[in-house]
C-alpha positions as CSV (number, residue, x, y, z in Angstrom):
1,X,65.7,-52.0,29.5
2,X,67.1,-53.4,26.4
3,X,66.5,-53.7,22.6
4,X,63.8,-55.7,23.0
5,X,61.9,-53.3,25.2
6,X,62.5,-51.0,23.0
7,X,61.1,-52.9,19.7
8,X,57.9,-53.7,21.7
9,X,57.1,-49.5,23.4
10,X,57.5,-48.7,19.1
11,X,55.2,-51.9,18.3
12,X,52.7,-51.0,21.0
13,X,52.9,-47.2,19.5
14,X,52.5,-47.8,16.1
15,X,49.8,-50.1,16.9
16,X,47.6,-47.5,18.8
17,X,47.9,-45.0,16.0
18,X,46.8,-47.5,13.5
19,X,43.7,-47.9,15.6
20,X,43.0,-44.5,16.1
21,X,43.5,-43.8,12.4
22,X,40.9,-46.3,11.6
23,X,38.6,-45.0,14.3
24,X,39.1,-41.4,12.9
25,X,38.4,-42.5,9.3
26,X,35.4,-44.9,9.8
27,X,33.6,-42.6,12.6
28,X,30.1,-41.8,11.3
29,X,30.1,-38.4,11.8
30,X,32.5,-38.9,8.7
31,X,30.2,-40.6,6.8
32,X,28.9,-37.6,4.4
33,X,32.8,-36.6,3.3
34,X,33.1,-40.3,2.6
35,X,30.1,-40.2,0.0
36,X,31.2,-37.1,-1.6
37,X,35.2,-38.3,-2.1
38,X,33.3,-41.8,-3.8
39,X,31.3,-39.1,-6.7
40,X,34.7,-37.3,-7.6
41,X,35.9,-39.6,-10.4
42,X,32.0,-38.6,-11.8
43,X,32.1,-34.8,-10.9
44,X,33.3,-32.8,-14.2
45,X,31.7,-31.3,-17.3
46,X,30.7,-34.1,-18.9
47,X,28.4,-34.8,-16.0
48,X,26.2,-31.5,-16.6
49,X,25.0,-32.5,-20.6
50,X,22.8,-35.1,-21.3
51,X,23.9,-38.5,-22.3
52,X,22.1,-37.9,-26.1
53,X,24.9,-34.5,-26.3
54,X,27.9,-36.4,-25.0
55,X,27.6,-39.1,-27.6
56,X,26.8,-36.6,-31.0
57,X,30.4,-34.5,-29.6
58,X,32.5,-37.5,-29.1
59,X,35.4,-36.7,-31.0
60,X,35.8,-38.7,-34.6
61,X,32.7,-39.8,-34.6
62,X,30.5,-38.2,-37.8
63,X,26.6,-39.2,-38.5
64,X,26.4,-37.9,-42.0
């Protein structure tokens, strides 16, 4: 067994956890956590008040 052998077991390895990271992250059981982590960057307070409130509170904005 040389270097070589060596190179190509850690290769091989590295390749089969790839693939069973990519199965365990694109399995559709998965599919619902996947949807909620895509909302996040939406979730927060702004997204409870109407769009009409939002825009009379944006700071330095004045309608007099």
């Amino acid at each position: 067994m040389d270097l070589n052998d060596i190179r190509s077991g850690v290769t091989l390895l590295s390749f089969c956890i790839f693939l069973g990271l990519m199965a365990w992250t694109y399995w559709p059981a998965r599919q619902r956590e996947h949807d909620a982590a895509a909302l996040l960057p939406f979730a927060g307070e702004a997204a409870d008040t109407p769009l009409y409130q939002q825009l009379r509170s944006e700071p330095g904005r004045s309608d007099e």
